[in-house]
C-alpha positions as CSV (number, residue, x, y, z in Angstrom):
1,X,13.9,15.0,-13.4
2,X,10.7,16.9,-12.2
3,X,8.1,15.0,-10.3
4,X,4.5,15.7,-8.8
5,X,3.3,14.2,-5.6
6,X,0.1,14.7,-4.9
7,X,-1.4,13.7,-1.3
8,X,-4.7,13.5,-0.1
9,X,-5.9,13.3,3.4
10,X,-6.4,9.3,3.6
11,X,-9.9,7.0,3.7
12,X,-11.3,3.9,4.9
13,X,-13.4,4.1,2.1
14,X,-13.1,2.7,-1.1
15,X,-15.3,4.7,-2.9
16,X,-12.6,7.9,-1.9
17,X,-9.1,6.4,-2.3
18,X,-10.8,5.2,-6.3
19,X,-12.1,9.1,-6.9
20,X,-8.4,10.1,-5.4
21,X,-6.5,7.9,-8.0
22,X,-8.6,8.8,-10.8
23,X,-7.2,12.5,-10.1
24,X,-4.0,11.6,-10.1
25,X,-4.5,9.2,-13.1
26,X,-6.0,12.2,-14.8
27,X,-3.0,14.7,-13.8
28,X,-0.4,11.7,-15.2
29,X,-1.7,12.6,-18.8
30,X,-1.4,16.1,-18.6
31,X,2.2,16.2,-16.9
32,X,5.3,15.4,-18.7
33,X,6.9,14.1,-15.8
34,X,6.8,11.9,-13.1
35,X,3.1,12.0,-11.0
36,X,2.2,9.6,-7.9
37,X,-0.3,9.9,-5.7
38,X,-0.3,8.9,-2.1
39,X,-2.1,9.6,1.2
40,X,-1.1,11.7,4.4
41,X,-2.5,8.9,7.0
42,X,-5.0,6.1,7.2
43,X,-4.5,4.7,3.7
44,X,-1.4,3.3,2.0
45,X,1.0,4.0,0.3
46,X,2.2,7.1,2.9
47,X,4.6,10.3,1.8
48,X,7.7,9.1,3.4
49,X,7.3,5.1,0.8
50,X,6.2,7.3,-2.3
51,X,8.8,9.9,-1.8
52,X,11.5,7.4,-1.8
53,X,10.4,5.8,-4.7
54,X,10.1,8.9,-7.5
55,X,13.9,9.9,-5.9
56,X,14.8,5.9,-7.0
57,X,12.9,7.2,-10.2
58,X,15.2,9.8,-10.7
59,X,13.2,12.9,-9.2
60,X,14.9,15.6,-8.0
61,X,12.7,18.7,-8.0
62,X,9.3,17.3,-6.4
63,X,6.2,19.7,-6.3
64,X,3.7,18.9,-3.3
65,X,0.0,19.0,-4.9
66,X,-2.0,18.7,-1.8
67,X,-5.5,17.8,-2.8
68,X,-7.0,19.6,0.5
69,X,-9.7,22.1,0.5
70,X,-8.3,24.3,2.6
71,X,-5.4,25.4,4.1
72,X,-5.7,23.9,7.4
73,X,-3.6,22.3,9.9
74,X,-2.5,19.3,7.8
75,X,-1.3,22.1,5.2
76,X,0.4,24.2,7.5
77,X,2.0,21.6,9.5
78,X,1.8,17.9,9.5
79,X,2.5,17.9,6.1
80,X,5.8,20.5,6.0
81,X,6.7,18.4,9.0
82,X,6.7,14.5,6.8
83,X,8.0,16.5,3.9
84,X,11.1,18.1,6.1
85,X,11.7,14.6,8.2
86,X,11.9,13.0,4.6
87,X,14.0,15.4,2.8
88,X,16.7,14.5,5.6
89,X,17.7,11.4,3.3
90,X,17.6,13.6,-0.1
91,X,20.2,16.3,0.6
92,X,19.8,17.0,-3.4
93,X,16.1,16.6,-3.2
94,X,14.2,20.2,-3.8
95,X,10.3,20.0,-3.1
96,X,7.9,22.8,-3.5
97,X,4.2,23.1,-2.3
98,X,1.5,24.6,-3.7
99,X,-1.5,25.6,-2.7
100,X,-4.6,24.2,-1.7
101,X,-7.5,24.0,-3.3
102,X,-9.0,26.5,-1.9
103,X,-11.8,29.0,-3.3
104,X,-12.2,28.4,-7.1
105,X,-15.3,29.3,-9.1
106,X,-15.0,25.9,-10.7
107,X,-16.2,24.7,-7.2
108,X,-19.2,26.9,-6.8
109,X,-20.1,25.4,-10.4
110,X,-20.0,21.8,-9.3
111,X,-22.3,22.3,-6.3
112,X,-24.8,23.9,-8.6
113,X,-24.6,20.7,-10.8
114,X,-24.8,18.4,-7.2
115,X,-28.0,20.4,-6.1
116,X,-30.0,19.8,-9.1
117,X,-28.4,16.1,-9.9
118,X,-29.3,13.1,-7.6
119,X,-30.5,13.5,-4.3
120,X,-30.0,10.8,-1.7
121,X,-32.7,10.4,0.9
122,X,-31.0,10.7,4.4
């Protein structure tokens, strides 16, 4: 069975971790498979914990959707390192990353909408 995982960074804030799930709630009815969502550090529930339960699930080809901006350290490293300690246990396991986020003219489109939308006063 095919799975998505998709990780964000992690946040004390409530306000963040709800706009996280409702991505991932979002990608769940758009997939045909299994899609979880959990967090790199800070907030709960971790890689490793999430990991563990879609292979219970029955996943066995995981894709990595890091929801990162850019391709930073976390992308190049912390997370291949979690995902290569955890794969230890899951010798039939096959996980696949994509991409960041990155540059996408969807973005640029969204901060137009933010600049003329509501201000806060700082």
């Amino acid at each position: 069975m095919k799975g998505t995982l998709v990780i964000g960074h992690g946040s004390r804030s409530k306000d963040a971790r709800e706009a996280f799930y409702q991505i991932v709630e979002q990608l769940k009815t758009d997939r045909n498979e299994e899609v979880e969502g959990c967090f790199m550090e800070i907030s709960e529930p971790y890689i490793p914990e999430t990991i563990e339960r879609m292979y219970k699930k029955g996943v066995r080809e995981l894709t990595v959707l890091p929801y990162f901006l850019f391709n930073g350290i976390h992308i190049k490293e912390d997370i291949p390192e979690i995902l290569s300690t955890t794969k230890v246990q899951y010798t039939d396991l096959t996980i696949h990353m994509a991409q960041p986020i990155g540059y996408h003219e969807a973005l640029v489109e969204i901060l137009k909408e933010r600049l003329v939308g509501e201000l806060l006063c700082i």
